[in-house]
Structures are given as C-alpha cells and as structure tokens.
C-alpha positions in Angstrom: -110.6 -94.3 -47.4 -114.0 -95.3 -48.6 -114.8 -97.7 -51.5 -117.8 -99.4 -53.5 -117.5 -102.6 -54.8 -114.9 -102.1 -57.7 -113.4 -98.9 -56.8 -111.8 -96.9 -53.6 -111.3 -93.0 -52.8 -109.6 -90.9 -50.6 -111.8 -88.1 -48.5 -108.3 -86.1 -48.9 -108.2 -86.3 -53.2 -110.7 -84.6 -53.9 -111.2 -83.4 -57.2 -114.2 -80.9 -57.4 -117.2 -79.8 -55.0 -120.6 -79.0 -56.1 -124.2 -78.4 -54.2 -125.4 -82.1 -54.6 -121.9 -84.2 -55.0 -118.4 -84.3 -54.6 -115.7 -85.6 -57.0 -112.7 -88.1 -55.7 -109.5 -88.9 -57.7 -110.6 -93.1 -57.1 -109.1 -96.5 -58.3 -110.7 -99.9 -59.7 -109.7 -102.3 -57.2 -108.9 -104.7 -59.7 -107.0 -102.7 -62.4 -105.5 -99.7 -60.7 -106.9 -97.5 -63.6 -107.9 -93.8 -62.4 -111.4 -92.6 -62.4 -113.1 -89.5 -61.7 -115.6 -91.1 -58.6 -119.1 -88.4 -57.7 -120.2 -89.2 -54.6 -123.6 -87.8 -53.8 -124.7 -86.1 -50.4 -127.9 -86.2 -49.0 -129.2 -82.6 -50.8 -129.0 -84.9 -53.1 -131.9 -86.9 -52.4 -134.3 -84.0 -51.7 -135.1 -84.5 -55.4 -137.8 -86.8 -56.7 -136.3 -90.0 -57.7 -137.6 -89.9 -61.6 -134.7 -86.7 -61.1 -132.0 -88.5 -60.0 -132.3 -91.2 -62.0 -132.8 -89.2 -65.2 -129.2 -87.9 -64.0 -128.1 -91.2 -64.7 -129.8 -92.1 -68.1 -128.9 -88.7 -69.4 -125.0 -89.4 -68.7 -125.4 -93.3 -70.4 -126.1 -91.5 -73.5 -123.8 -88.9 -73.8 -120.6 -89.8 -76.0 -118.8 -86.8 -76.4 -114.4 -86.1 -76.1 -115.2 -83.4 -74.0 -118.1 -85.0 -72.0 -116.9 -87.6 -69.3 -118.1 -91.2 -70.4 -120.0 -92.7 -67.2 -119.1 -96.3 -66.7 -121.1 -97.7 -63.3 -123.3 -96.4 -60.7 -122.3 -98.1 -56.9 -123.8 -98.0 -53.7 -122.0 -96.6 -50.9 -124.5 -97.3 -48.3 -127.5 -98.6 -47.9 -129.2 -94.9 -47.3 -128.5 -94.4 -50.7 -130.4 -97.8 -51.8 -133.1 -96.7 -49.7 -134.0 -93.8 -51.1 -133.2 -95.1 -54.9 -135.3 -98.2 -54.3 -137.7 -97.8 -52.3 -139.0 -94.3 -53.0 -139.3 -92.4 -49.6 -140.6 -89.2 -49.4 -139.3 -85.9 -48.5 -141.0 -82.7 -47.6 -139.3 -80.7 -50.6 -139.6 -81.8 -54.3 -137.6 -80.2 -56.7 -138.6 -80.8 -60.6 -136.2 -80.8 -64.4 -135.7 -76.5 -63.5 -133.1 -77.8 -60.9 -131.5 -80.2 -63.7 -131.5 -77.5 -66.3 -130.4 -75.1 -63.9 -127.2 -77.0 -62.6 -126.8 -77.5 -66.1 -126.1 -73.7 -67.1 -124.2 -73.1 -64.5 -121.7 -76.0 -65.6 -121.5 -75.0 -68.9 -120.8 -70.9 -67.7 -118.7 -72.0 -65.4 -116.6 -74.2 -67.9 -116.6 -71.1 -70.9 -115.6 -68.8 -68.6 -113.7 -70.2 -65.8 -116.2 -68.2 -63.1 -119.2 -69.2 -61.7 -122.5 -67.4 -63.1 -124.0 -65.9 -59.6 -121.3 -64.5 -57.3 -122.0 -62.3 -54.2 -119.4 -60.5 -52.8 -117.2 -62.8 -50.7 -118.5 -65.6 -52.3 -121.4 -68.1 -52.5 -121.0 -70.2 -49.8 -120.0 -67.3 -47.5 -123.2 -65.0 -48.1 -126.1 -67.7 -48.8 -128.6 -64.5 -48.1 -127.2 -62.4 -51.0 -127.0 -65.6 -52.9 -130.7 -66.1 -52.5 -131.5 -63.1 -53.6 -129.7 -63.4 -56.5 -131.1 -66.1 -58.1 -135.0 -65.3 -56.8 -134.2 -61.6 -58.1 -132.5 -62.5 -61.3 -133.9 -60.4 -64.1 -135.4 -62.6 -66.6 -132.7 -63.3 -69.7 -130.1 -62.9 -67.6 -127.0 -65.0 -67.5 -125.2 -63.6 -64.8 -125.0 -61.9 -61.7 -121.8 -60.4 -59.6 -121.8 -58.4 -56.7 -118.5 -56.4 -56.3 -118.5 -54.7 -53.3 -119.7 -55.9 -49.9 -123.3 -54.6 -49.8 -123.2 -53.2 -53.7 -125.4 -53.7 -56.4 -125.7 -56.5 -58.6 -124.6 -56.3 -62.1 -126.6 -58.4 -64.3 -125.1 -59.4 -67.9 -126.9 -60.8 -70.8 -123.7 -61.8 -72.7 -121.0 -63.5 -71.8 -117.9 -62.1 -70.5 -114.5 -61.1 -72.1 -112.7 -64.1 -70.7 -115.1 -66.6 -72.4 -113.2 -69.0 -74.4 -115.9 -69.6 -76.5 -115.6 -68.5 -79.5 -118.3 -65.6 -80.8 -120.1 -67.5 -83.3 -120.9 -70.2 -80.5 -121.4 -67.1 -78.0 -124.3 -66.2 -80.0 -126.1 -70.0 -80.0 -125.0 -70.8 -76.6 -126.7 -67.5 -75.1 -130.3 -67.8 -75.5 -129.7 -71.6 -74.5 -128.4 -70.4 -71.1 -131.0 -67.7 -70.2 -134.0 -70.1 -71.1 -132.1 -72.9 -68.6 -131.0 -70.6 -66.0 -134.4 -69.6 -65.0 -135.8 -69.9 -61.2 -139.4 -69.8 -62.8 -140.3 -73.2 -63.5 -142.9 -71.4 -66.7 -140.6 -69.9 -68.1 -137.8 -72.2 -68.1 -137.1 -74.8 -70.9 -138.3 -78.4 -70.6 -135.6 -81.2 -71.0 -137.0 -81.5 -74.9 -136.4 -78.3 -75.5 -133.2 -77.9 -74.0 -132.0 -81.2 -76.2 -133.6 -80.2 -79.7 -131.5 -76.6 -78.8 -128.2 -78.2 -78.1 -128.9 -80.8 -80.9 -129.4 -78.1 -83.4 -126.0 -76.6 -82.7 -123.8 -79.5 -82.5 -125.3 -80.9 -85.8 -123.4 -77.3 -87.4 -120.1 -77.5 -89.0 -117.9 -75.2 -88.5 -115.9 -73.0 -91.2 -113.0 -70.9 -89.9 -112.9 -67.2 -91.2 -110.0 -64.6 -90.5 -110.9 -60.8 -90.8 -108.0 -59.5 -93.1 -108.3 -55.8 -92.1 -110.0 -56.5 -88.5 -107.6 -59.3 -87.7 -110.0 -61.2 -85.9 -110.6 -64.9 -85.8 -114.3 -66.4 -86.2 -115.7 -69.8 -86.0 -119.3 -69.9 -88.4 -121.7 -72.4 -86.9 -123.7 -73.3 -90.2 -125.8 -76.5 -91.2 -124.2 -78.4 -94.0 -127.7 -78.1 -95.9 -127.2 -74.2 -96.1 -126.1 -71.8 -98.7 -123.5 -69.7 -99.3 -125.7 -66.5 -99.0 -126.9 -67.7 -95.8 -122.9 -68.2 -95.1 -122.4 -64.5 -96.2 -125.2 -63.4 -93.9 -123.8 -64.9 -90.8 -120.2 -63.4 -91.8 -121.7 -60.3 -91.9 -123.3 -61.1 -88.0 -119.8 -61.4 -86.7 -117.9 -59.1 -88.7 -120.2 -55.8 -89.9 -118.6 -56.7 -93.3 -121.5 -56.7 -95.7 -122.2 -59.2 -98.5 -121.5 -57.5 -101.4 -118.4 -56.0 -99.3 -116.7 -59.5 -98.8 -114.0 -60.4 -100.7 -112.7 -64.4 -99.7 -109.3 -65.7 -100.7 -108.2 -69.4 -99.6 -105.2 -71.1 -100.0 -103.4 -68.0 -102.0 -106.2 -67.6 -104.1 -109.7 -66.1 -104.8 -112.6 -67.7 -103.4 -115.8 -67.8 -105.6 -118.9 -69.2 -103.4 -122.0 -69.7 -106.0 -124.7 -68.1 -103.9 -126.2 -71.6 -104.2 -122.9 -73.3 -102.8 -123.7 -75.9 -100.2 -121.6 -75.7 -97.1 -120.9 -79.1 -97.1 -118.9 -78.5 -100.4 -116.8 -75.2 -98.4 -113.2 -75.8 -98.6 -112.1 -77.7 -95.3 -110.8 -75.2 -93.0 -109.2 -74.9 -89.9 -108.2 -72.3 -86.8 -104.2 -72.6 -88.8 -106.1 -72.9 -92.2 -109.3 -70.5 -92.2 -111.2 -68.6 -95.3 -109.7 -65.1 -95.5 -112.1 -62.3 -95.5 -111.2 -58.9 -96.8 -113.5 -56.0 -97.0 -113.4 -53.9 -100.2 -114.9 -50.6 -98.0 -112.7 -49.4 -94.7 -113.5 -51.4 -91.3 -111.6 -50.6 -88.0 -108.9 -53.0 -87.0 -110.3 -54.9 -83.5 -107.4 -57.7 -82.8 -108.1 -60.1 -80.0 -110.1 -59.1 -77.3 -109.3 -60.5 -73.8 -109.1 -59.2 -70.5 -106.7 -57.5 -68.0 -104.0 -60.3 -67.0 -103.8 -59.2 -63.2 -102.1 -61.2 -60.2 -103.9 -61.4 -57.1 -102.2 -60.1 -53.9 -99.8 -62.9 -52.5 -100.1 -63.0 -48.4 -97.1 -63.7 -46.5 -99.2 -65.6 -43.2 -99.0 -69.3 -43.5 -102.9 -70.0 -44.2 -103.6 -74.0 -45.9 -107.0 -72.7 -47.0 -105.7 -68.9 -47.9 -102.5 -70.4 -49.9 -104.4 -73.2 -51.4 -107.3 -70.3 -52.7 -104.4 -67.9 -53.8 -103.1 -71.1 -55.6 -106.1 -71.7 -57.8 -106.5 -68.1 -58.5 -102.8 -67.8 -59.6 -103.1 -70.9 -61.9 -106.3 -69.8 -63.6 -104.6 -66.3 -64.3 -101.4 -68.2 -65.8 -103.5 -70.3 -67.7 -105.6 -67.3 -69.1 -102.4 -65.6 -69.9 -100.8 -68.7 -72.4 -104.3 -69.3 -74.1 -103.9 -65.2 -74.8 -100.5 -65.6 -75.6 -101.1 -68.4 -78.1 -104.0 -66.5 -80.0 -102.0 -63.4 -79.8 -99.3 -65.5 -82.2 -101.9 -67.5 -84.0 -103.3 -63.9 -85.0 -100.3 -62.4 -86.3 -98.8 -65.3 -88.2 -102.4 -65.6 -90.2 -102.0 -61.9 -90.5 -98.6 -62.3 -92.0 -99.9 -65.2 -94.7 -103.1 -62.7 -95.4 -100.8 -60.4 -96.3 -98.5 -62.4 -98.5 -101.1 -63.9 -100.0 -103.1 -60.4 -100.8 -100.2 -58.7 -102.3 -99.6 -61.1 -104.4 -103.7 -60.4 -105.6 -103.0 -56.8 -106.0 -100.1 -57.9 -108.0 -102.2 -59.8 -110.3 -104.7 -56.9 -110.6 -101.8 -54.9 -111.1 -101.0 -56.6 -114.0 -104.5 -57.3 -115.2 -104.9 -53.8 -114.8 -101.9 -52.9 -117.1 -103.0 -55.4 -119.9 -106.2 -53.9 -120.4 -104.1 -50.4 -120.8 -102.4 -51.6 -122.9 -105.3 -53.1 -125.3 -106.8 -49.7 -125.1 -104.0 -47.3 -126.2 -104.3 -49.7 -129.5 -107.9 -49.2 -129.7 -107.3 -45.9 -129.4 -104.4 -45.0 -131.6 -106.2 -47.2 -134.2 -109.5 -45.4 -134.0 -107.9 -42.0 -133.8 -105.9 -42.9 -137.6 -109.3 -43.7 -138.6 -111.0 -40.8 -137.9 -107.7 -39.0 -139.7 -108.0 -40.8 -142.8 -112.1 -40.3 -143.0 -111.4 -36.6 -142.0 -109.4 -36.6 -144.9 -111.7 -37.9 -147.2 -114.9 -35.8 -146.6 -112.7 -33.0 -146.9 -112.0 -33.9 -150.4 -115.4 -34.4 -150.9 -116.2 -30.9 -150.1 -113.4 -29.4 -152.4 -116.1 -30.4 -155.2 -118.7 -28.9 -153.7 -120.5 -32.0 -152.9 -122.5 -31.7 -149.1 -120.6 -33.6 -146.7 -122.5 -32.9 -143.3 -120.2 -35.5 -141.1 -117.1 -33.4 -141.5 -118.1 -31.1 -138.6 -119.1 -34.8 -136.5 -115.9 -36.1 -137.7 -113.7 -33.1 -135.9 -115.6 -33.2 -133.3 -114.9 -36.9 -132.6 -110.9 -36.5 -133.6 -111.1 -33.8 -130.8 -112.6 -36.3 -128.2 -110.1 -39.2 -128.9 -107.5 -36.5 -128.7 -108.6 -35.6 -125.7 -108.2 -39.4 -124.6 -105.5 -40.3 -126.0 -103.8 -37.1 -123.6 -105.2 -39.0 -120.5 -102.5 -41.7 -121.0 -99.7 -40.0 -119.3 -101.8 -39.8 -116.1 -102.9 -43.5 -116.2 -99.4 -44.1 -116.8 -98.3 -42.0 -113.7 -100.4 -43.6 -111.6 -99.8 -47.1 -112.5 -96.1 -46.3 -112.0 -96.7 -44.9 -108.6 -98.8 -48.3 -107.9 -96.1 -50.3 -108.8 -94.0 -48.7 -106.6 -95.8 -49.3 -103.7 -95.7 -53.0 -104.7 -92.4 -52.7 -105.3 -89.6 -54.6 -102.6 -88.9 -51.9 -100.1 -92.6 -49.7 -101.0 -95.1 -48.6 -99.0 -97.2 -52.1 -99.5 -94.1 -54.1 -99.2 -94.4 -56.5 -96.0 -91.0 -56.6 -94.9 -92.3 -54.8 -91.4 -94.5 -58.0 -90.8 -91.6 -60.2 -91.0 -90.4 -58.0 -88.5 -92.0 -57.4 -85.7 -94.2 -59.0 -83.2 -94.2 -62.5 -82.2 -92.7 -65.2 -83.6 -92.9 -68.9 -83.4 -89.0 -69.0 -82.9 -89.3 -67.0 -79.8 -91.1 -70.1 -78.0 -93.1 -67.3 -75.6 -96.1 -69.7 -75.4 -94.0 -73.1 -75.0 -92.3 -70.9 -72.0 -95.2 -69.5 -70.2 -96.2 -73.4 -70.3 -93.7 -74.3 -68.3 -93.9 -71.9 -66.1 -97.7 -73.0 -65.8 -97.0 -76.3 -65.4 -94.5 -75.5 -62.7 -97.4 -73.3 -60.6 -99.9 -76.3 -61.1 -98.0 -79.0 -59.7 -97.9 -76.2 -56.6 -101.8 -75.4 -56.7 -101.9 -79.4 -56.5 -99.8 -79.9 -53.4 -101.2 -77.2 -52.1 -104.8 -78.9 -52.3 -103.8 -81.7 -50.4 -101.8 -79.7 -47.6 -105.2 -78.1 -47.0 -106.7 -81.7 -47.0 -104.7 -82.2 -44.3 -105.5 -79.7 -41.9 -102.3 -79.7 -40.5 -98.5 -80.4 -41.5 -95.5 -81.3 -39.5 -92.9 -79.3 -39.8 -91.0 -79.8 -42.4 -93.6 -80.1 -44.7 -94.8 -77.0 -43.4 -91.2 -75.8 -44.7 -91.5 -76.8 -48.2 -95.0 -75.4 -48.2 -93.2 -72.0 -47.5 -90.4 -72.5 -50.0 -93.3 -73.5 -52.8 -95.1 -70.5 -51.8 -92.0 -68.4 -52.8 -91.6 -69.9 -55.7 -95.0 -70.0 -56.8 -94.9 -65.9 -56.6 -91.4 -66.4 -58.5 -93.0 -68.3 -61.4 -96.1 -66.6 -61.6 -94.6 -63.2 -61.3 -91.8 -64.1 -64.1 -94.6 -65.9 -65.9 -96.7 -62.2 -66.2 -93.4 -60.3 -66.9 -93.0 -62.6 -70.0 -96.5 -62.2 -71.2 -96.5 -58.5 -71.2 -93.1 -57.5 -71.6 -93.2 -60.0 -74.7 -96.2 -61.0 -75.6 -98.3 -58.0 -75.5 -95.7 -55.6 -76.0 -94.9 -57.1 -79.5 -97.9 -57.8 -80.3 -99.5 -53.8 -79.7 -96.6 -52.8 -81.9 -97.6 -55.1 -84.9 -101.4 -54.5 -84.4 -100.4 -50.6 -84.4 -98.5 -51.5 -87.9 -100.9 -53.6 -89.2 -103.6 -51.0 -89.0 -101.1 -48.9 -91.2 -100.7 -51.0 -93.8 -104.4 -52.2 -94.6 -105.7 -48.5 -94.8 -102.5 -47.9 -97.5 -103.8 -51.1 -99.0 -107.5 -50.4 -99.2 -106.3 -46.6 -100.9 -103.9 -48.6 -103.6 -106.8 -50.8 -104.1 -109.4 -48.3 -104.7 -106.8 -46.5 -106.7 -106.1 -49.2 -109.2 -110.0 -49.8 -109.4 -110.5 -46.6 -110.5 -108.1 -47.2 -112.8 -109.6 -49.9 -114.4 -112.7 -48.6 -114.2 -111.7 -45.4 -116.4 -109.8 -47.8 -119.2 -113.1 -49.6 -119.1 -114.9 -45.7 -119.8 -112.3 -45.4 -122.9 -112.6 -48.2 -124.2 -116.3 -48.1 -124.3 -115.9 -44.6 -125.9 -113.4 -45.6 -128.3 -115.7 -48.5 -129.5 -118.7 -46.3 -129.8 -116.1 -43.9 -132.4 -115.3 -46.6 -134.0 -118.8 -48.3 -134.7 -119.2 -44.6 -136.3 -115.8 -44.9 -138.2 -117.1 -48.3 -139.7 -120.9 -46.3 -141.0 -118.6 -44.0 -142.2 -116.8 -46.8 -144.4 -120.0 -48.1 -145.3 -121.5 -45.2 -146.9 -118.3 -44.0 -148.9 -119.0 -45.9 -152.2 -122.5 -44.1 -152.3 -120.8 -40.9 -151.7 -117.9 -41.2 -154.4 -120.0 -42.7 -156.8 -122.0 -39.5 -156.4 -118.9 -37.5 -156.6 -118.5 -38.8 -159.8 -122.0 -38.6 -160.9 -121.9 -34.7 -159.7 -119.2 -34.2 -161.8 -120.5 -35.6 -164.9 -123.1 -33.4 -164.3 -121.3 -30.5 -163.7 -119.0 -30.6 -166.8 -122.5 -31.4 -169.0 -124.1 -28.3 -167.8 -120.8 -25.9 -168.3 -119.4 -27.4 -171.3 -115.6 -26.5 -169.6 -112.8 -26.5 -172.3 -110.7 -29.5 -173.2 -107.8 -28.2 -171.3 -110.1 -28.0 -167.7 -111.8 -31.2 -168.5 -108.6 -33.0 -168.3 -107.5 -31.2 -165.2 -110.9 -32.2 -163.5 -111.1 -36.1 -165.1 -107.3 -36.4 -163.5 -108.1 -34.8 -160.1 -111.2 -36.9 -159.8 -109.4 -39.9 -160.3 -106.9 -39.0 -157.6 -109.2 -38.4 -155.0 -110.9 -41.7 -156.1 -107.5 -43.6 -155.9 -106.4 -41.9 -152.6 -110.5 -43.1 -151.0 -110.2 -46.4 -152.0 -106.9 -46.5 -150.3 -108.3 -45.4 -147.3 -111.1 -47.6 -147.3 -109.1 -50.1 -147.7 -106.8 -49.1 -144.6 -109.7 -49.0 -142.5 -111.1 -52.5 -143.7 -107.5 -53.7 -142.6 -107.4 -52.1 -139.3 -110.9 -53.4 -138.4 -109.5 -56.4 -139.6 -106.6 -56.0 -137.2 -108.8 -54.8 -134.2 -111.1 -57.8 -134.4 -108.1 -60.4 -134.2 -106.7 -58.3 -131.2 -109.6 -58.5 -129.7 -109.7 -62.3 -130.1 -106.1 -62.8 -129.1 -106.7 -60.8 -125.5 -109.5 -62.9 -124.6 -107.6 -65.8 -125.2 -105.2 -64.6 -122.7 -102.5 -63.4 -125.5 -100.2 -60.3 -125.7 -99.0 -60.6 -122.2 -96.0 -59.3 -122.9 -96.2 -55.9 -121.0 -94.6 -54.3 -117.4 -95.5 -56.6 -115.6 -94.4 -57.3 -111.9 
C-alpha cells in the first residue's frame, strides 16, 4: 500500500506503465471516490525541472471528455520534493522533443491500439533494436515495426488499417505526428507549434458524408468560416468524387449548397444522420476497410505473465471485432436509407421526365398542323402564278417535324422500360436490401458485447493474478477454468463475427455494387432522355418562330394575290363568264387564308397559355409513378 496525503494505492492495481510513470487504480482517503493515481520514477527526474513542471501546467488546462481532468499533484517522498524544489542537477538534460515525443506516441498508441516503434519481441525486450529505431527513423515517419527477429524495419508514413480514426482526421493528425515524433531536436516542432496545430483542428466542425455508390463513411474537418466550394474540395480529398460530379441528398431530399454557403449554416449531421453523396459518373464500391480479425495462439502451460499477455491480446482482438461489426451495420442500414431515399429521386425525375414529354408532343403536334395549314396556303398562292419561294422551306420543315414526331415511339419505349425497372419487383426495386445482410434485429453487435465484456472481466483477473506472483491453489484452479473459458468466449465470439457479421455483410456489399451500376445506367438513360425532349423542343420552337413570320407576312402576300389578279384580268380582258369563275375562286382562297390565319393565331394563342400553365406546375395529370 502507499498513499499521499488524500489518496492511497495498491503496487498490485496497477493501471498502465509507461517510461517515466506508472498508473494505480487509488482512493481519496476521505471520500472513497476512484482516481486514476501517476506515480513518477526517477527517469523521471533526469529532465530539467521547467519540463516536469510544464507537464503539470499543460494538464491544468486541458478540459476535454476524452482528456483526464487533473485534480492535485502530492508528494510521495521527500526525493521527489528535492528535486521539484530545490533544483539539483543531473548529468543528462532532456528538453520539449522528449514532451512532444511522449506525446505522439500516446496519441498512436490510443488511434491504433499499438505502440508506434516495435522491435521484434518487443520494446522492453530488445532496447538495442529499439535504439536504433528511433536514432535511425527516417525523417516523416510515423512508425516503425520489426517483424522478424533480426528483419528489416518497415517504416509507414500513414497510419494503419486498424486506426479508428476516422480519414478526414487521419489526414490533420499525420503531419502533426511526424513533426512531434522527431529524435532531431531542429527539426521537431516547438510546444507553440504543436498547440496552434492541434488548436487549428479542434476548432473544425465536423459534417458527416456517406458515399452512396462507395458506401463509405467520412467525417469532413472544416472551419465554420468556410465555403461550400471549399466543402466540395475536401469531399473530393476523401472520396475521388469531383465537384461538378457530386450530387448531395439530405433528409430524403436534394441538397443545394450556394457555393457561397457557410458551413456553419450545413444541415446538422451526424454518423446515423450524414449528407449523402452520390456520384453522377461510375466510382468503385470500397465498403469499410479494416483488418484481418485473427486470434493469437492460446498456450496450454500455466504462465501468470504469458496468460495475462495472451489476455490483453485476446480482448483487444474482441474489441476490434464489435467496433467492425457495429460499422459493418451502421454501413448497410445508411445504405438501405440511400437507397430508399434515391429511388424515390429517380422517381421524381421519372416523372419530371414524362411531363416535359408530354408538353413536347403538344408543341409538336401543334407546330406540325401549322406547317400543314401554311403548306396549304402557299400552294394556293402558286395555283395563280404568284412566286411563293417558302413552299420548298415549308416541306422541308413538315419533313423534319415528321421525322420528330416518329421519334416518340422510342422515347415512349424507353420511358416504359424505365418505369419498369422502378417498378415493385424491377431491376431498381430494393426489396434485396431489405433482405440481406445485417440487421439491427439480429443483435450481432449487442452479442459480441457480451461476449467482450465476459473476456474483460478475465483479462482483469488475470492482471492481478500476475500481480501476485503466485496463487494458492485453488485460485490457481479458477485461473485454469477462466483460461478455458476465455478461449470458449473468444473463440465463439470470432465465429459470430465471421460467420455473421462478415459473411452477411460480403453478400450485401457484392449486391450493393449490382444495384448502383443498374442505377447509374437508368440514370444516364433517363438523362439522355431528357436531354433529347429538351433537343425537340428547341427545334420545334425554332419551326414555329418561322410558322409565326409566315403568319406575319400573309396579308402582304394575299393582298398581292389580289392585286396580281386585278392586273391580270386588265391586261387580258377575259370574258364575263371567266371573270366570274376567277372573282369567285379568288375569294375562296381568300376565305379559306384567313381561316387559317386565324387557326394559327389561336394555336399560338393556345401554345403560349400552355406554356404558362407548365411552369406553374400545371397539367400534371400524366403516367406518373
């Protein structure tokens, strides 16, 4: 037992070692309340004193969940006060590169769960391969493992798989870490750095983005200052998706950011709740990325410090697997709401798309009677010999909208073969992601929890049988029998991860992939649509702009009919009898082109209040689904 003033430890609970301290499970003496207790050793005070202390006045400031709050600093003995107090010198001084140093390595260690610099066997049981290590460390580099006695070292400048970081953090966190963990004390960051760095990234907000067709989950890191384009840009960083290429949908619905948009005015968003991004070119499908969920060998000898090593190892590797698990799930129920909510998009397109058919067939079928009726009227005109130079124009152009008007029936085809695919039971239908996979019914991550929870209340005894050097008998017993079972839990525990979790999930990641490329292809497919009854129309208009000169221009051209015929019967002096015939023809044709002017007036008349009526949203009254 050893104690301080207000609080009191056993040398047996110990929490956690490092090179400088060791952490006790301790007590306030008055209270009983638990504390976390770091007890220093006498590396410790090779440092200059301005280093330990700053130790100390970094730790009052912190306030963070995840950071533990410091609440007193206790003598143990007066060795400590010495060297505190009175300032004695030591032959080694050590400056802020240790701080900084011991500061990476914490926060690798507590991303990834593994220490940054690992010789084989260990650090503590090959010093001399750890020494080289961190003198030979290339600079940049954030790690360094040795995997085979007397191997190479492999040196990473990224952080592994089984980070738990998320990637948009990865890539802020990074360069932090290979400017701190550097042996050079010129190279490495001072402490003003290192806290307008860190500063920088926890004054971000974070918006949560799911890739649609990559099915991958990404946390942005963004200032609240920023812009949407800026937001775009560091979409693009994570997923490959280009700007122009990102299509966001929220809540069910489109997402429009003004490129001007403030972050701070970004929907709120959460891991459950993120910003859906879909790509409108074809991106491979990724999933969640994680690592190889292996058991370590399981010795049968009765070894405290073996069992109690094996112990940690297992729990780590349970632990690893539910956090997969519970992505793996999180993934395919957001994929299963993407998917929901996109359909219903395409639907809307769909029937968008089916509108503005429908507006153009009555374009067209107007503009095609137009062109009739002024066909019919500059023919007339040249029965009397008067010049009439459009007729040929006129064909031509009641040849074109002909032509046209025969493209309907493969619009029409297509659109039916669309909404077929939409259609319950088609090819875009998502009864398959109902389905299969995992489901929050099945409970897989609630049980691999209590299998977890089972294996670390083992790992904990078996921390304390180690502390103890030595059991009696029957607790050497039970330390047997909790050996078997922790093999029987972790065992069952991996069985139910793969033979569950990542067997269900492969499946709907293999069907998933399926259904976005048929998506992307009945998206394109309706775009092009659109994009040809856009074509007509715009042809159709052009027609008729030339329908309307024509309307224009046919009072000049009777009234010089009728001045041509004047003319004519002047000059030949025709016979009562022919003169009649020609007065009464004459005023036939006239009768029959004021009707027809008239009929195009109306349908003008008629096109303009259609067009009206559509952009007000009217005449929705088409096959619709």
């Amino acid at each position: 037992m050893q104690s301080t003033s207000n609080y009191l430890w056993l040398l047996s609970d110990i929490l956690g070692q490092g090179a400088t301290a060791n952490v006790f499970r301790g007590r306030h003496k008055k209270t009983g309340d638990l504390y976390a207790v770091k007890v220093f050793n006498s590396i410790s005070f090779l440092r200059p004193v301005d280093v330990q202390m700053r130790e100390f006045e970094v730790l009052k400031k912190l306030n963070h969940k995840n950071i533990v709050k410091l609440f007193a600093i206790e003598e143990e003995h007066p060795d400590m006060y010495e060297r505190a107090v009175l300032r004695k010198e030591h032959q080694k001084k050590y400056g802020a590169t240790v701080d900084l140093w011991s500061i990476g390595v914490t926060f690798y260690h507590a991303a990834t769960g593994s220490l940054p610099f690992r010789p084989f066997e260990g650090p503590r049981r090959n010093k001399e391969v750890m020494y080289k290590i961190i003198t030979g460390k290339p600079s940049g580099a954030i790690s360094g493992i040795q995997k085979a006695e007397n191997g190479p070292i492999e040196w990473s400048w990224e952080m592994p798989v089984s980070c738990s970081l998320s990637k948009g953090l990865q890539v802020l966190l990074t360069p932090v870490l290979a400017n701190i963990l550097e042996a050079d004390q010129e190279k490495c960051w001072g402490f003003d750095q290192f806290f307008a760095e860190t500063s920088d990234i926890l004054h971000r907000i974070i918006i949560h983005i799911f890739s649609l067709q990559q099915m991958t989950l990404h946390k942005v890191y963004i200032h609240s200052y920023n812009t949407a384009a800026i937001f775009h840009e560091l979409v693009y960083k994570q997923t490959k998706i280009t700007s122009q290429n990102q299509e966001l949908i929220y809540e069910g619905r489109r997402l429009i950011l003004e490129p001007g948009r403030l972050a701070q005015h970004f929907p709120r968003t959460t891991e459950e709740n993120p910003i859906f991004v879909v790509s409108r070119e074809a991106v491979n499908i990724v999933g969640l990325i994680y690592e190889e969920v292996l058991l370590p060998k399981v010795h049968q000898r009765y070894d405290l410090d073996g069992d109690a090593s094996m112990a940690k190892a297992v729990t780590g590797i349970v632990c690893y697997a539910c956090r997969v698990a519970s992505s793996l799930l999180l993934y395919q129920e957001l994929m299963r709401k993407g998917i929901r909510w996109l359909i219903e998009i395409i639907k809307d397109d769909y029937n968008e798309m089916v509108h503005k058919k429908t507006e153009v067939v009555i374009r067209l079928d107007f503009c095609s009677r137009n062109i009739e009726k002024a066909e019919k009227i500059y023919e007339n005109l040249m029965q009397i010999n008067l010049e009439a130079s459009e007729v040929d124009e006129i064909s031509e152009i009641h040849t074109k909208l002909l032509r046209l008007s025969s493209s309907q029936c493969t619009i029409e085809t297509s659109l039916q073969d669309i909404k077929n695919k939409l259609s319950p039971g088609g090819l875009l239908a998502d009864t398959w992601a109902n389905q299969e996979g995992m489901h929050p019914k099945d409970r897989n991550p609630e049980r691999l929890q209590a299998l977890l929870c089972s294996i670390t209340d083992i790992y904990y005894q078996f921390k304390k049988d180690k502390a103890e050097r030595r059991l009696p008998y029957n607790e050497e017993q039970i330390h047997k029998f909790d050996k078997q079972k922790l093999y029987l839990h972790a065992t069952k525990a991996i069985a139910l991860f793969k033979g569950e979790c990542v067997s269900k999930y492969d499946t709907f990641l293999d069907k998933a992939e399926d259904w976005t490329r048929k998506m992307l292809h009945t998206r394109k497919q309706l775009l092009a649509l659109t994009n040809q009854c856009f074509d007509i129309e715009e042809e159709v208009s052009k027609y008729q702009d030339y329908i309307n000169e024509l309307q224009d221009a046919l009072p000049q051209k009777m009234f010089a009919a009728s001045s041509g015929m004047k003319h004519t019967m002047n000059t030949v002096y025709p016979s009562s009898n022919t003169l009649v015939e020609m007065t009464l023809g004459m005023k036939k044709l006239k009768e029959e082109m004021e009707g027809v002017v008239k009929e195009l007036a109306e349908n003008n008349h008629i096109l303009e209040r259609f067009g009206a009526l559509t952009m007000d949203g009217g005449l929705r009254n088409v096959d619709c689904i």
